[in-house]
ZAFIVO-54055 format. One line per 4 residues: number of its first residue (from 0); for each residue x, y, z of C-alpha. Coordinates in Angstrom, 2 decimals. Example, Ala and Ser with C-alpha at 12.3 -4.5 7.8 and 13.67 -1.06 7.14 Angstrom:
2
0 = 12.30,-4.50,7.80; 13.67,-1.06,7.14;
! end
This chain:
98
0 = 0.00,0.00,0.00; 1.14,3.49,-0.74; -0.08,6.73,-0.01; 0.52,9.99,-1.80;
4 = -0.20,13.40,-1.56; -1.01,16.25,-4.54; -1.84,19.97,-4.27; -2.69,22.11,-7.04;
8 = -4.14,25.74,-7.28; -7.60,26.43,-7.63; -9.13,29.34,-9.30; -12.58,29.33,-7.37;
12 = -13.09,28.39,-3.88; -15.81,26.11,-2.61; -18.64,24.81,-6.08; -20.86,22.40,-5.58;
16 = -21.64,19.53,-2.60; -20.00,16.25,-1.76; -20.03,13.44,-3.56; -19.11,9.92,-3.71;
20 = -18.35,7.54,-6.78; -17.12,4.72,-7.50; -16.30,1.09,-5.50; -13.02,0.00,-3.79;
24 = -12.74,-3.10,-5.72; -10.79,-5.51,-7.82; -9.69,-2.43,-11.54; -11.86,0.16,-9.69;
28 = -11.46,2.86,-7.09; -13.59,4.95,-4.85; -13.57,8.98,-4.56; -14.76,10.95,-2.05;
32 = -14.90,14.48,-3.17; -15.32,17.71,-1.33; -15.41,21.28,-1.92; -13.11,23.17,-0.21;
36 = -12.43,27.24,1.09; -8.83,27.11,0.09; -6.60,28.86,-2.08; -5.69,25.19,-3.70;
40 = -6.79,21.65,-4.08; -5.70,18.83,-2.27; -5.60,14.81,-3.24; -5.06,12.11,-1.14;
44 = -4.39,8.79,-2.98; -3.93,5.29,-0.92; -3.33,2.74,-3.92; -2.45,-0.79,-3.45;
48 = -0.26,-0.69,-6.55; 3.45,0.78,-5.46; 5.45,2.84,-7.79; 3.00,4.76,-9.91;
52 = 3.38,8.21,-8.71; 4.58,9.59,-11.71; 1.31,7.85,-13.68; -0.74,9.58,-10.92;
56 = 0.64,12.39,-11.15; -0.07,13.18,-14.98; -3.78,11.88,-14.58; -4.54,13.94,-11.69;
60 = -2.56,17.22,-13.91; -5.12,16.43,-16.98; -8.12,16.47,-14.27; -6.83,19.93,-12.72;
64 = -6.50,21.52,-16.23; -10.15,21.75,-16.61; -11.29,21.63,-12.85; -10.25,24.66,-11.31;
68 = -12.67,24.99,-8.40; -11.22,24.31,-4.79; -11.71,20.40,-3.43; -10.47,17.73,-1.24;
72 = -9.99,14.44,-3.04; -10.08,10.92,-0.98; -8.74,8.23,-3.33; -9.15,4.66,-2.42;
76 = -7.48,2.81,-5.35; -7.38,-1.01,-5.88; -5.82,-1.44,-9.52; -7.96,1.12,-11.54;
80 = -6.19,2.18,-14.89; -5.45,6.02,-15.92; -8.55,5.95,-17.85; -10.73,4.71,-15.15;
84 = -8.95,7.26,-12.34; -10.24,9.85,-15.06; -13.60,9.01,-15.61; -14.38,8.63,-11.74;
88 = -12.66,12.14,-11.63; -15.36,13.61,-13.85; -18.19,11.44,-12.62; -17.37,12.79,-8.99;
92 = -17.05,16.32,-10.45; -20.24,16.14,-11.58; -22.14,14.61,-9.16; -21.04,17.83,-7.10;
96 = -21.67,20.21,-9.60; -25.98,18.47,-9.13;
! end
């Protein structure tokens, strides 16, 4: 098990409610999302795969490119791929944004 840490700046504080999305389970992970009053966004990852910092890194960059409101992101990985860390990303962004 590993767990890292990410900040990034946000343009907006605080948009939208909490929201939770996905399943910790064999290729999946679970997010737990919440808007936040800072200045910057903050990720928490704990992933049972070591090693893939880097990979995590340039998915959660993509995510913050468009996503520029304040949040606190719980990760709770168990395998998922880049393109599956993505789309729970966006799911969880929009479930807030509703």
């Amino acid at each position: 098990m590993e767990t890292l840490t990410f900040k990034y700046p946000a343009a907006s504080p605080k948009d939208g409610v909490r929201a939770h999305v996905g399943v910790v389970g064999s290729g999946d992970l679970e997010i737990l999302f919440e808007p936040c009053e800072n200045d910057h966004s903050e990720v928490t990852v704990l992933t049972s795969v070591d090693g893939y910092g880097e990979v995590w890194k340039h998915v959660l960059e993509r995510f913050f490119a468009r996503y520029t409101s304040a949040v606190r992101i719980e990760i709770h990985d168990f395998g998922a791929t880049p393109g599956v860390v993505l789309l729970r990303l966006e799911q969880a962004a929009e479930a807030s944004r509703a």
